[in-house]
C-alpha positions as a Markdown table, in Angstrom:
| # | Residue | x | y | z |
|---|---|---|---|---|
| 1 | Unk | 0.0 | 0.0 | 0.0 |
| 2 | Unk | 1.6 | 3.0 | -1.0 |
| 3 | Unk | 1.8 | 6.2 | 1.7 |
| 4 | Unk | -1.0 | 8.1 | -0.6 |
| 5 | Unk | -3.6 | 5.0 | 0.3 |
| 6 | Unk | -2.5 | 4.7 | 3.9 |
| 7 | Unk | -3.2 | 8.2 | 4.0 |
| 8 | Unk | -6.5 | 8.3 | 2.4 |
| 9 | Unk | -7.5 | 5.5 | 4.9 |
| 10 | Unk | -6.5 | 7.6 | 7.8 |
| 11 | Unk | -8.6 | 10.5 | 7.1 |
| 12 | Unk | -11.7 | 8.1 | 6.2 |
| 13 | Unk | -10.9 | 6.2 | 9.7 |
| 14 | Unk | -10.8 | 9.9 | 11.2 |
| 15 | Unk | -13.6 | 11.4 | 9.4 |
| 16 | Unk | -15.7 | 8.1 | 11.2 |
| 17 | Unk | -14.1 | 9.1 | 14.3 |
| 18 | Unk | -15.4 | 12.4 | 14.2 |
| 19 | Unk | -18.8 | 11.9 | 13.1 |
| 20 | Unk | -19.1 | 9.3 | 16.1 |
| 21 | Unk | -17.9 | 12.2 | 18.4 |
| 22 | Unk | -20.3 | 15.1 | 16.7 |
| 23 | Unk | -23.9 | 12.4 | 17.2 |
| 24 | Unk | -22.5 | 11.7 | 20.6 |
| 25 | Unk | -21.8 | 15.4 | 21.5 |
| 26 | Unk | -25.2 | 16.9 | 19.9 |
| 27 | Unk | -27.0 | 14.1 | 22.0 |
| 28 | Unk | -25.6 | 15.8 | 25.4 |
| 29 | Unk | -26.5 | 19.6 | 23.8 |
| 30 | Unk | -30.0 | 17.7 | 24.0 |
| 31 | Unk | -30.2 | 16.6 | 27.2 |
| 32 | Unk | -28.5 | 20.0 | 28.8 |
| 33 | Unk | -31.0 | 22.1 | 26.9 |
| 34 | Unk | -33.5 | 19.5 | 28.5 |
| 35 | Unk | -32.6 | 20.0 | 31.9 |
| 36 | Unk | -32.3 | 23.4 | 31.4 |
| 37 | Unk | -35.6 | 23.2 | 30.3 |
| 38 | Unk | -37.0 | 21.0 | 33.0 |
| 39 | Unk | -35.2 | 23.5 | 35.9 |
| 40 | Unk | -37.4 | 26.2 | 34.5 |
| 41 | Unk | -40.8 | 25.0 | 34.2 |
| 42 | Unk | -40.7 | 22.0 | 36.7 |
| 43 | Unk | -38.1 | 23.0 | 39.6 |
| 44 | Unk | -38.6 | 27.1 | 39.1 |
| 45 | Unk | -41.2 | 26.7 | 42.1 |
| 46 | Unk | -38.8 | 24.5 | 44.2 |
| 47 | Unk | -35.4 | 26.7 | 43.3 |
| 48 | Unk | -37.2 | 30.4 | 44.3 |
| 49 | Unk | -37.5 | 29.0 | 48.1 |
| 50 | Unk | -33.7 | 29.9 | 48.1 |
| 51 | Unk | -32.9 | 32.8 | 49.1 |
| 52 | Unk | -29.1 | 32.8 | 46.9 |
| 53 | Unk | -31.2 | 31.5 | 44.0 |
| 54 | Unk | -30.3 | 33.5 | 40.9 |
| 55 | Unk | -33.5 | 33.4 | 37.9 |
| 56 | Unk | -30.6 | 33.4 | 35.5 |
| 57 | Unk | -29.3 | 29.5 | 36.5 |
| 58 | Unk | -31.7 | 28.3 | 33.8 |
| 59 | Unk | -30.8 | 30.1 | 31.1 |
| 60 | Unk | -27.0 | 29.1 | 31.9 |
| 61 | Unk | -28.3 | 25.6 | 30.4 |
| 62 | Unk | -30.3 | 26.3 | 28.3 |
| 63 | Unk | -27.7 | 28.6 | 26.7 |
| 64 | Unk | -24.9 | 26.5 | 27.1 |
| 65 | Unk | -27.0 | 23.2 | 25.8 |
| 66 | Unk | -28.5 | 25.4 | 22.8 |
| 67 | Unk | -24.4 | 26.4 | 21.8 |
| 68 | Unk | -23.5 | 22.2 | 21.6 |
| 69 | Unk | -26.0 | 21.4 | 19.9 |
| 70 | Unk | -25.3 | 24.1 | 17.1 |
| 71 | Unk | -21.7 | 23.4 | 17.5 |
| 72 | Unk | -22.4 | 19.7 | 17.4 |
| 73 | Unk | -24.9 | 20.8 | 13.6 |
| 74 | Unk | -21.3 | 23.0 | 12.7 |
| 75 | Unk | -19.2 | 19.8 | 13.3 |
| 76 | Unk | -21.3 | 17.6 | 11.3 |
| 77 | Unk | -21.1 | 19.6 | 8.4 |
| 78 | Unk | -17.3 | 20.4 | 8.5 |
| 79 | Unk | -16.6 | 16.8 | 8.8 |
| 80 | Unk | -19.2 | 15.5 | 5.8 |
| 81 | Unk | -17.5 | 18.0 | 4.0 |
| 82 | Unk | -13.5 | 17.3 | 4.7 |
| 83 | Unk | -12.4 | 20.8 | 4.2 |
| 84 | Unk | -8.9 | 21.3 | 6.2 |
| 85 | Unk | -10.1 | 25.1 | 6.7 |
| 86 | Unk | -13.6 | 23.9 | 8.4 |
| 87 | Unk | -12.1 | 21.3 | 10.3 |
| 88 | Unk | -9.4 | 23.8 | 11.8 |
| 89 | Unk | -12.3 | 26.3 | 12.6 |
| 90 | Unk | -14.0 | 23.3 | 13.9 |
| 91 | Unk | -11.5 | 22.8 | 16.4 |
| 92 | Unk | -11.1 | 26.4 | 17.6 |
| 93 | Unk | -14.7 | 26.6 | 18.3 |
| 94 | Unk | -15.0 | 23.2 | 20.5 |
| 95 | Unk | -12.0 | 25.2 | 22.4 |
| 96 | Unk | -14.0 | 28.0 | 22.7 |
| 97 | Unk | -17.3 | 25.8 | 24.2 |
| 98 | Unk | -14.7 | 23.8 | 26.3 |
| 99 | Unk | -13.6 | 26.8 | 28.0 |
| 100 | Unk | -17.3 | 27.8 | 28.6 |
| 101 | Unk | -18.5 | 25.2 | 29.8 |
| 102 | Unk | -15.4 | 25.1 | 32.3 |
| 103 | Unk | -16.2 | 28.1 | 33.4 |
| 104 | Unk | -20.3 | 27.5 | 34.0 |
| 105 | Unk | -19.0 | 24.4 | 35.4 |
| 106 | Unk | -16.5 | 25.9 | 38.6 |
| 107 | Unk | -19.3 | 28.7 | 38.9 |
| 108 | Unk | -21.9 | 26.2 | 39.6 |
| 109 | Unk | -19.4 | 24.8 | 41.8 |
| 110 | Unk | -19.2 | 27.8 | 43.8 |
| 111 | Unk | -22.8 | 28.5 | 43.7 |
| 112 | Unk | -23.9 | 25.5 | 45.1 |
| 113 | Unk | -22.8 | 26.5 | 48.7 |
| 114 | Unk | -25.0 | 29.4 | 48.5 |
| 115 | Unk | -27.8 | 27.6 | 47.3 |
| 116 | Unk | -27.6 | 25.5 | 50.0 |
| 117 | Unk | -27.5 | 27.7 | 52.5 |
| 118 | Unk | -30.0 | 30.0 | 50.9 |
| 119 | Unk | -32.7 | 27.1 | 51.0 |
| 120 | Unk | -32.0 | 27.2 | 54.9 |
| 121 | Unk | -33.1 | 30.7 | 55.5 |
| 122 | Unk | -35.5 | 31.0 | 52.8 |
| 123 | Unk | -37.3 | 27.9 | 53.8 |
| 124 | Unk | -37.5 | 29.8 | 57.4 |
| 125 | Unk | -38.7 | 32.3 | 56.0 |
| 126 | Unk | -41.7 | 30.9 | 54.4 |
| 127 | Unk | -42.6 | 29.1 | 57.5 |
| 128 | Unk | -43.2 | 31.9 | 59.2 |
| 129 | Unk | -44.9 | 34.0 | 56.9 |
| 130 | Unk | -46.8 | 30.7 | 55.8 |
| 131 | Unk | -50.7 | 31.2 | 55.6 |
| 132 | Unk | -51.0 | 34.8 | 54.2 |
| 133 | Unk | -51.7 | 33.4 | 50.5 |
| 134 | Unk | -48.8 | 34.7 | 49.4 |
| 135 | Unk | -47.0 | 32.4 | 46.5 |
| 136 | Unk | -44.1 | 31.2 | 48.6 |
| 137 | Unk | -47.7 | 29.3 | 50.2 |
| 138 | Unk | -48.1 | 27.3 | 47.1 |
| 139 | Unk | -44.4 | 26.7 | 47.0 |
| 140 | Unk | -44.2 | 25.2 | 50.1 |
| 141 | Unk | -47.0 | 23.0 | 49.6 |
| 142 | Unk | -45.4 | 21.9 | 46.4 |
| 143 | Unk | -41.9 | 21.2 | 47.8 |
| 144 | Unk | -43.9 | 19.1 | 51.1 |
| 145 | Unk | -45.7 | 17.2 | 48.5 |
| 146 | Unk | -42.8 | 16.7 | 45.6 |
| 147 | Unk | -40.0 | 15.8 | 48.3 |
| 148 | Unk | -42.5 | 14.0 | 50.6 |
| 149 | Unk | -41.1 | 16.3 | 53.4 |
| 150 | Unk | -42.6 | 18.5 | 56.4 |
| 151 | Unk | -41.1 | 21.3 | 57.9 |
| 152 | Unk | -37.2 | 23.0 | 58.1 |
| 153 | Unk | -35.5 | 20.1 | 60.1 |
| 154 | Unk | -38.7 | 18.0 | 61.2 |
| 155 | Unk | -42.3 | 18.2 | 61.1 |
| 156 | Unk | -42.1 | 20.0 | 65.4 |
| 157 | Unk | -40.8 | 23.3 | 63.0 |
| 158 | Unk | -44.8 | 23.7 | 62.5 |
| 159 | Unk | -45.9 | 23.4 | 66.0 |
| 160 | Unk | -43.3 | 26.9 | 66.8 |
| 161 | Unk | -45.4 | 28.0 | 64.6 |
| 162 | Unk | -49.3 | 27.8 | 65.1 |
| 163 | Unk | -48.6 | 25.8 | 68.8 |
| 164 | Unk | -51.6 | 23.9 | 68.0 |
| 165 | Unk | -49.7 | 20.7 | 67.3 |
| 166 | Unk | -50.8 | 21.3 | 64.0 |
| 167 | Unk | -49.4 | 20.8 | 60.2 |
| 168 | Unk | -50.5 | 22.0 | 56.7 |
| 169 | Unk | -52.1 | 19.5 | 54.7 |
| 170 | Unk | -49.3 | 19.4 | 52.3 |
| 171 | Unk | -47.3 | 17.0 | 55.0 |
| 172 | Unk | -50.1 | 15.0 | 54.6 |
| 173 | Unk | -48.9 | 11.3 | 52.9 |
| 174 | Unk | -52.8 | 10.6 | 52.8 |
| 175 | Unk | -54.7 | 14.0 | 52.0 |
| 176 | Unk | -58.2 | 12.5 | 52.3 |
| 177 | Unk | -57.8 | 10.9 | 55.9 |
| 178 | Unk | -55.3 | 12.3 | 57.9 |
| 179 | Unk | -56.1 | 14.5 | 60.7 |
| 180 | Unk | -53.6 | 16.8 | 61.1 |
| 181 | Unk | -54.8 | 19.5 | 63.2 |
| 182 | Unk | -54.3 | 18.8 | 65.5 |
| 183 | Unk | -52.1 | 16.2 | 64.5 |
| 184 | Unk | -53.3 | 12.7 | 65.8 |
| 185 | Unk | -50.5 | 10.2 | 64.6 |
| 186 | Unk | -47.7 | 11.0 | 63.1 |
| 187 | Unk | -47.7 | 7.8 | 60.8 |
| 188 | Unk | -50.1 | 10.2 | 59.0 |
| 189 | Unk | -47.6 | 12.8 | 57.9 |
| 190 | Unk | -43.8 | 12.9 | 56.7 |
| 191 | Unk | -42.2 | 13.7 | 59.3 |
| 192 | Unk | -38.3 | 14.3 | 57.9 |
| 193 | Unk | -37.2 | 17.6 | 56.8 |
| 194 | Unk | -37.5 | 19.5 | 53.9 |
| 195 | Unk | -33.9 | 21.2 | 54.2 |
| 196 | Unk | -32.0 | 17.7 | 53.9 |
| 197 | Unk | -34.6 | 16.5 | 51.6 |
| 198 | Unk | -34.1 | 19.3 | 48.8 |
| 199 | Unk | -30.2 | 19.6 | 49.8 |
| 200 | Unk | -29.6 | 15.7 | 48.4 |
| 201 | Unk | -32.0 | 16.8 | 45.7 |
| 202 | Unk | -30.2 | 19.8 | 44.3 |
| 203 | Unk | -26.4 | 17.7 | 45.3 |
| 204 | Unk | -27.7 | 14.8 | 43.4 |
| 205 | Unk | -29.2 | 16.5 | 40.5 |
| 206 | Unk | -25.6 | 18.6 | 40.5 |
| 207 | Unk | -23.2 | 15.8 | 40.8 |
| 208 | Unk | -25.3 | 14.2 | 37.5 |
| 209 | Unk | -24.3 | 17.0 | 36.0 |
| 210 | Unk | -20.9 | 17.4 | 37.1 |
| 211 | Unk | -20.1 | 14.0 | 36.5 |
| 212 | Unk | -21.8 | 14.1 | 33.0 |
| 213 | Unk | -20.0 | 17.4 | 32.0 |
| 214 | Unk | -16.3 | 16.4 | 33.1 |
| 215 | Unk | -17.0 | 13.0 | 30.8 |
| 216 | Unk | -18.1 | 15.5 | 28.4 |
| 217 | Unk | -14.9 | 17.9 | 28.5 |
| 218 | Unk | -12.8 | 15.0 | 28.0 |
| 219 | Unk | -14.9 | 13.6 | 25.1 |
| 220 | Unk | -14.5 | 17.1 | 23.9 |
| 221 | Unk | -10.8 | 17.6 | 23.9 |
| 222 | Unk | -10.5 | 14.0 | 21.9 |
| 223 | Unk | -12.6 | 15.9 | 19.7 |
| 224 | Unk | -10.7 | 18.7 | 19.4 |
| 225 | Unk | -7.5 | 17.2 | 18.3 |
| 226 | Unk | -9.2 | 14.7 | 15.7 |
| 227 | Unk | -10.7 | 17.8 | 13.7 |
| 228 | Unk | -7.1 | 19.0 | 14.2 |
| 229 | Unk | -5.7 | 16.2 | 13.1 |
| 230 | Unk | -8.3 | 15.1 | 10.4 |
| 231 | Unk | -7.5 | 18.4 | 8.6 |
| 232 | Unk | -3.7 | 18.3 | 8.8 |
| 233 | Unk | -4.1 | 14.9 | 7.2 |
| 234 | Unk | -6.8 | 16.3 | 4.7 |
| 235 | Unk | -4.1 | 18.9 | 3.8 |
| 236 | Unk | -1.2 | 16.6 | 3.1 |
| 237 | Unk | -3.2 | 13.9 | 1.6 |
| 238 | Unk | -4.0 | 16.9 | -1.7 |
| 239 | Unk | -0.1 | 17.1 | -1.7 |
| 240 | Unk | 1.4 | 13.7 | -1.4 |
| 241 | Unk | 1.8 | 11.8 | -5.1 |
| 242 | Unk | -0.1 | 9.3 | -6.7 |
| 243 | Unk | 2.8 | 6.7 | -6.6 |
């Protein structure tokens, strides 16, 4: 086989390579833009009992998901393609998306100790102003219900409040037959904490993701250096003679 086939074999090998890499890394644009997505509409209610929560978290994301999947798009096209000049633009913009999402990734990082203890005082906080029909009402309810929780640190957090021996129905595990003020049984009711509750929530729903985007960073740079590659070997294969 002479060095013009070997290299011709290369960049086809390469060029599957790459086009493995671009379904793989437009796949977790998807599910980033999802959870973006899914913090939004279905945890916006749960996050805004934190006092440290920032509205912006979910655009983050959303944003950031929304850029792969277009980058992932760009790759597919520079790679079907096999321009050298497309696959070395290629490579500076997955260097450019790398660094991004290192950055959003040690900012989350940070964040998350505020978060955490944000929940604490905000979750105080709507205890005690809890029963004026205000919306942090509805989001405690929701966050007793979803995490299957009842008060700050225990269900007693309630009976500070109303010292009635009485909880909100939302601690309920049986809404239609539990008697709950005052409270009868406490079989009736969940009767752990909220704060731990949503704390291994939002830690486990962050280490998925910080787990998922270091995988993905070091997907990435392989990536990175096969477009690299994959056009220098595009270049010199135009060059190199028939025989």
């Amino acid at each position: 086989m002479t060095r013009r086939l070997q290299t011709v074999a290369a960049v086809t090998c390469m060029k599957l390579m790459l086009l493995v890499f671009n379904v793989v890394f437009w796949a977790a644009g998807i599910i980033l833009l999802a959870f973006g997505l899914w913090m939004k509409i279905s945890l916006h209610n749960l996050m805004e009992l934190s006092d440290a929560y920032n509205e912006t978290i979910p655009y983050v994301f959303i944003g950031t998901g929304a850029l792969i999947v277009m980058a992932g798009f760009f790759a597919c096209c520079c790679t079907v393609k096999g321009q050298s000049v497309l696959l070395y633009m290629l490579a500076i913009f997955l260097s450019v998306v790398l660094v991004l999402e290192i950055v959003a990734g040690v900012t989350s990082y940070i964040y998350r100790d505020r978060i955490r203890q944000g929940f604490e005082t905000g979750l105080n906080k709507s205890i005690s102003h809890y029963g004026h029909g205000g919306i942090r009402d509805k989001d405690i309810d929701l966050l007793q219900s979803y995490l299957k929780c009842c008060g700050v640190n225990s269900y007693i957090d309630w009976y500070s409040k109303w010292n009635n021996g009485s909880v909100p129905l939302s601690c309920c595990r049986d809404k239609s037959h539990c008697h709950n003020a005052p409270l009868e049984d406490e079989a009736e009711i969940y009767t752990s904490g909220c704060y731990s509750n949503i704390v291994d929530f939002v830690n486990h729903n962050l280490g998925i993701i910080f787990g998922g985007a270091l995988v993905l960073s070091v997907f990435q740079i392989f990536g990175i250096c096969l477009a690299g590659c994959l056009g220098k070997y595009i270049e010199k294969a135009k060059y190199e003679p028939v025989a």
